[in-house]
Backbone bond lengths (Angstrom), bond angles and torsions (degrees), N, CA, C in turn:
res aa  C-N    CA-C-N  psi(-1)  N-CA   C-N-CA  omega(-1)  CA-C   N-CA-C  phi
1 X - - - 1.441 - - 1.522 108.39 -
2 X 1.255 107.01 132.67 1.930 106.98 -176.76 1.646 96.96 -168.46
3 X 0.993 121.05 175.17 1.492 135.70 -179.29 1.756 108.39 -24.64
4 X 1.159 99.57 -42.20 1.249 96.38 -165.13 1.716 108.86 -114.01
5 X 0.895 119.75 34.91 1.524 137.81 173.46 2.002 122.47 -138.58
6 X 1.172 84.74 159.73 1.914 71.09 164.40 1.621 88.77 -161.27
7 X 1.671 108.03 -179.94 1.287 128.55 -171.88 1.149 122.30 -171.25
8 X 1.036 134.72 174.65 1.757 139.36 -170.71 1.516 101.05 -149.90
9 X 1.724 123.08 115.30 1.141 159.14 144.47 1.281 133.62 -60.06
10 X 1.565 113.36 51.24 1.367 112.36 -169.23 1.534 107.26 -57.20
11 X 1.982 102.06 156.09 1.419 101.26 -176.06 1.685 110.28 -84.63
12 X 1.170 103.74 171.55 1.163 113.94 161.38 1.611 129.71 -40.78
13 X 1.132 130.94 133.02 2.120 102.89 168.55 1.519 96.61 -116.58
14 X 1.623 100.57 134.39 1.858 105.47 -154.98 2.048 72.27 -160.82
15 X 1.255 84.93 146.11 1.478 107.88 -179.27 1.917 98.07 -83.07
16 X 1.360 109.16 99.82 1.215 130.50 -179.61 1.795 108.62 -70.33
17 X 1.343 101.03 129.45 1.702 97.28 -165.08 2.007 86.94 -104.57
18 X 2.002 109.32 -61.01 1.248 114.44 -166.39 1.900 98.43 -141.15
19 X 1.524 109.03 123.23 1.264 102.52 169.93 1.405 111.96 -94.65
20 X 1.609 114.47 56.51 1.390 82.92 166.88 1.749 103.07 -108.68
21 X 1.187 108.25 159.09 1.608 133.66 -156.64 1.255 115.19 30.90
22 X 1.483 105.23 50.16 1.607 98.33 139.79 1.359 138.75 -78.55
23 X 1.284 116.60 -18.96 1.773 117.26 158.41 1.461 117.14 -74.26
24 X 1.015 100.94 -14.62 1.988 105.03 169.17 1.659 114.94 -68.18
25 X 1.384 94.76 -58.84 1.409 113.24 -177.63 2.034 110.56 -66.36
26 X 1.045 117.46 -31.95 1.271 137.67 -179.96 1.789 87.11 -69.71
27 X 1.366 126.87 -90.17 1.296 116.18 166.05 1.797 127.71 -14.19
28 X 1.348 87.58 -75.83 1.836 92.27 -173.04 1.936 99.53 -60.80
29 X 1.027 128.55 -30.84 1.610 126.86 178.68 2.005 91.89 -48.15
30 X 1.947 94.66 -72.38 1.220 95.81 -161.78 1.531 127.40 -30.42
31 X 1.938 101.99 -60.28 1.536 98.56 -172.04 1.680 100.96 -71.76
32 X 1.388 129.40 -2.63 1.687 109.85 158.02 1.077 110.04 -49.31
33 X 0.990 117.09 -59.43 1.882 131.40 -171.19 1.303 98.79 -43.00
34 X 1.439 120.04 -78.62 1.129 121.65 -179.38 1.613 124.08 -54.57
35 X 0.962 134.58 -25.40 1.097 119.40 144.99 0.999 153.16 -20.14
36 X 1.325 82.01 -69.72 1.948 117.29 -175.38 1.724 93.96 -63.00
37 X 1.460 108.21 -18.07 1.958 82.36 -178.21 1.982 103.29 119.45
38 X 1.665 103.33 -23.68 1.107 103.25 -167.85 1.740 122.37 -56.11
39 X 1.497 143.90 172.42 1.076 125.26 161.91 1.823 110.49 -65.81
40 X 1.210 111.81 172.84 1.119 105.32 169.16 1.744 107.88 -72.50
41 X 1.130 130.16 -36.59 1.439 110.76 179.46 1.397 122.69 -58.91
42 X 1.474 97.84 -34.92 1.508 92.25 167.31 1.307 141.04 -69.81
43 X 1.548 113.71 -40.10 1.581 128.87 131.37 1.616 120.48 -9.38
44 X 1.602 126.19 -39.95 1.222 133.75 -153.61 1.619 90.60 -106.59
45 X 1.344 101.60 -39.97 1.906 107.43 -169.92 1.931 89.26 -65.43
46 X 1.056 121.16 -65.77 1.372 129.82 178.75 1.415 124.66 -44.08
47 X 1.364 112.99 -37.82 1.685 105.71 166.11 1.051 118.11 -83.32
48 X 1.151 124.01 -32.30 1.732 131.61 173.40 1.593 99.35 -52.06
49 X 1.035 125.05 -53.26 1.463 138.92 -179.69 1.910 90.70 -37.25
50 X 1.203 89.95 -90.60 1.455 98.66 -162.88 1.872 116.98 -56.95
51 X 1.047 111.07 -32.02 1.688 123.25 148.93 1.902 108.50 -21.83
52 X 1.758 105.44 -64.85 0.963 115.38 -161.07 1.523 113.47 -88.57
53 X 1.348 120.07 -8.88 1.094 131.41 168.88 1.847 115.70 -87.69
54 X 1.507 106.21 -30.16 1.786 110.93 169.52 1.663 94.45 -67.46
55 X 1.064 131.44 -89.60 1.344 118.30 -171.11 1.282 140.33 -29.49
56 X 1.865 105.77 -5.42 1.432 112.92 165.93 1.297 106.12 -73.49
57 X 1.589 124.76 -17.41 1.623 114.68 -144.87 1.392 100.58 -138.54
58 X 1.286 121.70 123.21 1.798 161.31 -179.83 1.650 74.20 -25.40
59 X 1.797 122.76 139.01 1.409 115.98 126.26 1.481 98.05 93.67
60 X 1.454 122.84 124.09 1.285 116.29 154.23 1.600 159.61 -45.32
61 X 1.237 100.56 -42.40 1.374 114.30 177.87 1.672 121.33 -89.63
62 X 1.113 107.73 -54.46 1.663 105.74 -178.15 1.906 114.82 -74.95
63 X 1.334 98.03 5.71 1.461 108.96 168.82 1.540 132.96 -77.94
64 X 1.415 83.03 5.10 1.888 80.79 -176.66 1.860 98.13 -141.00
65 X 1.593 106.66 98.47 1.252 114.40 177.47 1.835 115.44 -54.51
66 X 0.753 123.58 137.43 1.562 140.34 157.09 1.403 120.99 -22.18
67 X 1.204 92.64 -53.23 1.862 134.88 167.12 1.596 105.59 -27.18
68 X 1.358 81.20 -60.83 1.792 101.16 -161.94 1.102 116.11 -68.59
69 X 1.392 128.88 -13.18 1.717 145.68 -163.36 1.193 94.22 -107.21
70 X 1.090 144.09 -53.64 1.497 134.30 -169.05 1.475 119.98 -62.64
């Protein structure tokens, strides 16, 4: 996906407990992705991932293992 493309990223369906900072975590996932070198679609497959995995778990911050970023 780039200027001259587009696409649709459906979310995950995960039994949602608390959304809070899932657009944070969706963000900070993305530029991991991008970082790391990934394409941006893959970047998008990967934050959605972890997006859908924060909303399983109570509370913002201690919801996103270390683990999961590497």
């Amino acid at each position: 996906m780039n200027h001259e493309e587009s696409g649709w990223v459906p979310a995950l369906s995960v039994d949602t407990i608390d959304t809070t900072g899932a657009g944070d975590a969706f963000n900070g996932a993305l530029a991991v992705g991008l970082c790391r070198g990934d394409s941006l679609r893959s970047s998008i497959d990967f934050a959605t991932k972890v997006a859908a995995y924060v909303v399983t778990q109570m509370g913002a911050q201690p919801s996103i293992p270390d683990s999961l970023l590497k």
